[in-house]
N, C-alpha and C positions, 0 to 999 in steps of 0.2 A: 474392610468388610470383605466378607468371603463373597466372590462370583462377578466384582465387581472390579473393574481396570480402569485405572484414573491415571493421569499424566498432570505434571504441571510444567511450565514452561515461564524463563522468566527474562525478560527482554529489558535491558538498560542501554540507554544509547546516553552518550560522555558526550558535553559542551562543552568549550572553552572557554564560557562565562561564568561568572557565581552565580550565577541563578540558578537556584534547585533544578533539577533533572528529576521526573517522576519516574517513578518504574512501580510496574505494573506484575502481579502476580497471578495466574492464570489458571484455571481449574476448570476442567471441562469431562468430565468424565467416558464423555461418549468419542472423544478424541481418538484416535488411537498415533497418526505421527502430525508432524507440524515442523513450519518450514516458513525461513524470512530470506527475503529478498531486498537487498540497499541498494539504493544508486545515488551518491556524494554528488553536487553541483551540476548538475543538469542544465545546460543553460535556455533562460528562457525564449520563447520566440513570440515575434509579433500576433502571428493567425491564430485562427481555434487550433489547436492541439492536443490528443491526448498521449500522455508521459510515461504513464506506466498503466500497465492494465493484465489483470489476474483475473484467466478465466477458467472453468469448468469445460473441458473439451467436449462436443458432442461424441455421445455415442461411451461416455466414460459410464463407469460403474459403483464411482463415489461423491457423495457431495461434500465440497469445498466449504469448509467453514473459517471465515472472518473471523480473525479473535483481535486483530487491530492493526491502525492504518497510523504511520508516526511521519508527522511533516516539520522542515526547517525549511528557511533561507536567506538572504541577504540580498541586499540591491548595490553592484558595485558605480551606480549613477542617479543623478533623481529619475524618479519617473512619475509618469503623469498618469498610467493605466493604472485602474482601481479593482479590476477584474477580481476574483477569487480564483484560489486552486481548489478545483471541485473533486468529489467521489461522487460516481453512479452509478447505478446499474444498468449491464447493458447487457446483446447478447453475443452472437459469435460475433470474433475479432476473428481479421485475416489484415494481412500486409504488417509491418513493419517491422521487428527484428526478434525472433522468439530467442528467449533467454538461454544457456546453454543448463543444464541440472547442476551441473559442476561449480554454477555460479551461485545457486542457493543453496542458503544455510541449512544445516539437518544439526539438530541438538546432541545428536550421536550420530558418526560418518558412517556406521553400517545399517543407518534406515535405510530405503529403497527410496528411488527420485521419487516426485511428487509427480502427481495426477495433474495438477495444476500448472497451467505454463501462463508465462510470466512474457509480456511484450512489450517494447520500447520503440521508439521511433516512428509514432505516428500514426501508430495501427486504425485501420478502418474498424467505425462500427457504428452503431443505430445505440445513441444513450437514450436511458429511461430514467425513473424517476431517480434526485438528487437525493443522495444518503448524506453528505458532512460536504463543509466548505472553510476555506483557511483564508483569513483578509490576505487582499493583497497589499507588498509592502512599497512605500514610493520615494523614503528619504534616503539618499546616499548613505550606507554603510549601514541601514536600518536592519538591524540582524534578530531573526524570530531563533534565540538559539534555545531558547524552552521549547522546545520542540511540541507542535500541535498534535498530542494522541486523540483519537480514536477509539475507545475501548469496549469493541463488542462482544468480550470475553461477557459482561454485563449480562448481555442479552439473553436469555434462556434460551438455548441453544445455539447460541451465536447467532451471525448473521450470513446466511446458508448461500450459497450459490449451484443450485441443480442443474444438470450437462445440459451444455448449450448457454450457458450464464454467464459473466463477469464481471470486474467491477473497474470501472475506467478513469483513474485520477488524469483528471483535463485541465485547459481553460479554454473560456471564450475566446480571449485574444491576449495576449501578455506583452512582457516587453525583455528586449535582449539583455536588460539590464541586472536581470533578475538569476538567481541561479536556484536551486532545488535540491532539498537532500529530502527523498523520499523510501520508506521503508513499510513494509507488507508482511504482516505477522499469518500465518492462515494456518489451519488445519484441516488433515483427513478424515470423513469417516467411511 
């Protein structure tokens, strides 16, 4: 269509299982770049925690758009916590490790880094309401290798994070037994 800029972006993540792998085909027109962030085996901990968290900086001049949130993991012990791996939305994050640009994916390496920063290790913040949750798992070697998406690409107009905003993958309280492969699909506009 003449006047009109579409992107499509398309995100496969590979298990070591036979069980089908979904992937996900992505169209959002108002998109203009998009950008994933992994992090393989994370390992769980006992307290609340949150693990990774994607925010909207204040004072930016784009909103952050969710097009999808992809979770795995394994328990290398039994465990007895039942807890969930949550998504929320919350707002500014401070403290724990902001990710470096170099470390997130760009579908082509001459985009420009992302608006969006990406934090690990426990970042403070104030959660709101709860967007998706992922069972927790409790039998030795119990492995989610179908990996749990997320798929806000759905959403008419995704699912928007305006400056000052973020989305904070958490839990309550977990257990060390646990490890985490979690990955953050989002785009710019």
């Amino acid at each position: 269509m003449v006047g009109v800029t579409m992107a499509e972006q398309q995100v496969r993540i590979d298990a070591t299982s036979l069980t089908p792998v979904p992937t996900y085909n992505i169209s959002n027109a108002v998109v203009k770049n998009s950008y994933v962030f992994s992090m393989a085996g994370i390992a769980g901990v006992a307290a609340d925690n949150n693990y990774v968290t994607l925010e909207n900086p204040v004072g930016s001049t784009k909103t952050v758009v969710i097009l999808g949130t992809f979770i795995s993991g394994v328990v290398t012990a039994a465990s007895s916590v039942i807890n969930a791996l949550r998504g929320n939305r919350a707002g500014v994050v401070t403290g724990g490790s902001a990710v470096a640009a170099s470390s997130i994916a760009k579908p082509v390496s001459t985009m420009p880094d992302p608006v969006g920063v990406i934090r690990t290790g426990n970042p403070t913040l104030t959660r709101a309401a709860q967007i998706f949750s992922y069972p927790a798992m409790t039998s030795a070697g119990a492995d989610r290798a179908a990996p749990f998406a997320v798929n806000f690409a759905a959403v008419p107009g995704g699912f928007q994070l305006a400056p000052g905003e973020s989305l904070a993958i958490n839990s309550a309280n977990g257990d060390t037994n646990v490890r985490w492969n979690i990955s953050v699909l989002w785009g710019e506009v």
